[in-house]
N, C-alpha and C positions, 0 to 999 in steps of 0.2 A: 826721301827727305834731302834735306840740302844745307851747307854746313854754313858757318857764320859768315852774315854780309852778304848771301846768296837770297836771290828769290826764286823759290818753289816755280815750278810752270803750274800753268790752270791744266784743271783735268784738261780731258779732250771732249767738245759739245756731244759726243757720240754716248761715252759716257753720263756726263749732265742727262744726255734725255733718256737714255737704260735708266739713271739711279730714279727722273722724274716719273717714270710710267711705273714703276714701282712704288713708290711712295704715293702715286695716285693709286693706285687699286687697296694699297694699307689705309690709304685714307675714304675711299669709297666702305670697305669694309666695317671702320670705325662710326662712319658717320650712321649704319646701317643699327648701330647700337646702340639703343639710347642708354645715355648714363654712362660712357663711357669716359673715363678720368681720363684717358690720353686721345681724345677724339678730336681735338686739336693742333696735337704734338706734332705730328708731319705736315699741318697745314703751313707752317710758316716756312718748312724746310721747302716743301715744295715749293710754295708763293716764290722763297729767293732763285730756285732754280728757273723755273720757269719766268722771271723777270729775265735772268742775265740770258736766258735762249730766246727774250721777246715775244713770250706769249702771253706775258703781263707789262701792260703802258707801266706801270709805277709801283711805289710801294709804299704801304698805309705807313702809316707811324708807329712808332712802338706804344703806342698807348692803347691801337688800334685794333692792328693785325689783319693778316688777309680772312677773307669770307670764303668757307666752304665751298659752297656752291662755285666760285669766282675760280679760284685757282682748278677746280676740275674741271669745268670747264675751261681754263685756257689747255689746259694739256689736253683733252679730248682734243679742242681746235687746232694745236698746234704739233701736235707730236706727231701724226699722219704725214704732214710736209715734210718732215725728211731734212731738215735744213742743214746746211753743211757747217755752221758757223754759231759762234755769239754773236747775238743784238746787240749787245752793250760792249764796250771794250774793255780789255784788262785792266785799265785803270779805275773807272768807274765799280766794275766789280772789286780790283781791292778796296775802292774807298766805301765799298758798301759794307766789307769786312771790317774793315777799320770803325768804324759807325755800329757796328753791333759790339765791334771792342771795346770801345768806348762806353755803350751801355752794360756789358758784363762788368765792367769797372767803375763802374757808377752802382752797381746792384751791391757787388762786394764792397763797395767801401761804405756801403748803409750797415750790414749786414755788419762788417768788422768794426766800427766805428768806436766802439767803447775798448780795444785791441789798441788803435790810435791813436787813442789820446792815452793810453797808459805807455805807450813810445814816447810821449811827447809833442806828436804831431794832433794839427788842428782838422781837421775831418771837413768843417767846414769853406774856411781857406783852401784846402786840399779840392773839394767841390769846385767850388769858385773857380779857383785861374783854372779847372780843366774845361768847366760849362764855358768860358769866357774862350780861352785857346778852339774848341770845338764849334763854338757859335761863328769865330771868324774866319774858321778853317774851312767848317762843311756844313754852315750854315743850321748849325743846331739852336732846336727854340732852347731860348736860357727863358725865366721867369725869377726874378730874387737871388739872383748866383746861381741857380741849381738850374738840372736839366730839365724842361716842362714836360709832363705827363697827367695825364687829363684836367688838363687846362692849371695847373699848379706846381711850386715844385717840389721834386719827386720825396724829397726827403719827407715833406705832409700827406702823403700817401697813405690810404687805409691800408688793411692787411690784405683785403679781396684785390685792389688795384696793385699793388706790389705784386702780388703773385700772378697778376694778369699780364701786368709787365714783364716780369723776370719768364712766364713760358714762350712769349714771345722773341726776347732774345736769347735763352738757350737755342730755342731751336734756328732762329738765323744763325748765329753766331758758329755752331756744329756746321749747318748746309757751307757757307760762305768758308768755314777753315778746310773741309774736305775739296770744295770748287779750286779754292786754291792752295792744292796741293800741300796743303799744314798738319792734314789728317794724316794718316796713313789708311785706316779706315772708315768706312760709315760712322762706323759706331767706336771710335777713337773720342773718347770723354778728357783723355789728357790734352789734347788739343784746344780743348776749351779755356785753358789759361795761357794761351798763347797771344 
């Protein structure tokens, strides 16, 4: 780790595609089971991995998420090549961490809201200028102040689409803190509020 005002370095790509061809075989596994509650869980991890090594053109939206099928196939396709590097640069990969930050903190402030307004602070305001700061930062969809998710915003979410949401950015949000160097582990959960 690295002390205040410092930035972490990114693993090393070598790493990235050890951690990916594991997380593809957990997820090959998983997919082999139907009914499996976590049978999507490494899908998004791997999606982010395999985007920043370029074996994925882009990445869905969080309301979205990547396709099975899709992310195993790029690691079949790309992990053979050997590549020496990231696709994307350091910077894009933090802003893609910054961008799953951003929706963990969109998720907890749904979740604590009634926490918030018993401080005094307005939850919704609090929304507002971050979807607003966010929109013009990194180009996030806003819809009514809030941050859009399937096609609305997030705070008029059913319960199935919130938690559709929230598995999709746990596991970016995990993939993207270990890539750059904010984990200390894989499986490093305190990370997650960073």
């Amino acid at each position: 780790m690295t002390g205040p005002g410092t930035v972490a370095p990114l693993r090393s790509p070598a790493t990235a595609r050890d951690r990916a061809a594991e997380l593809a075989r957990l997820l090959r596994g998983q997919a082999t089971e139907a009914g499996t509650p976590d049978a999507g869980r490494d899908r998004e991890a791997l999606g982010m991995l395999g985007w920043a090594l370029g074996w994925l053109t882009g990445v869905p939206a969080y309301d979205v998420g990547f396709g099975t099928d899709e992310v195993l196939d790029a690691v079949h396709a790309g992990h053979p090549r050997g590549d020496t590097g990231y696709a994307r640069s350091e910077r894009a990969i933090r802003a893609a961490r910054d961008r799953a930050e951003a929706w963990h903190w969109r998720i907890r402030t749904q979740v604590f809201a009634d926490e918030l307004v018993t401080r005094g602070l307005d939850p919704v305001a609090l929304v507002r200028e971050v979807a607003e700061y966010q929109r013009e930062r990194a180009g996030l969809a806003v819809v009514d102040g809030d941050f859009q998710a399937f096609g609305k915003p997030f705070r008029d979410l059913a319960a199935a689409e919130f938690d559709a949401v929230l598995q999709v950015t746990l596991q970016r949000h995990r993939a993207l803190n270990w890539l750059c160097g904010l984990a200390r582990t894989w499986d490093d959960d305190a990370s997650l509020t960073t």
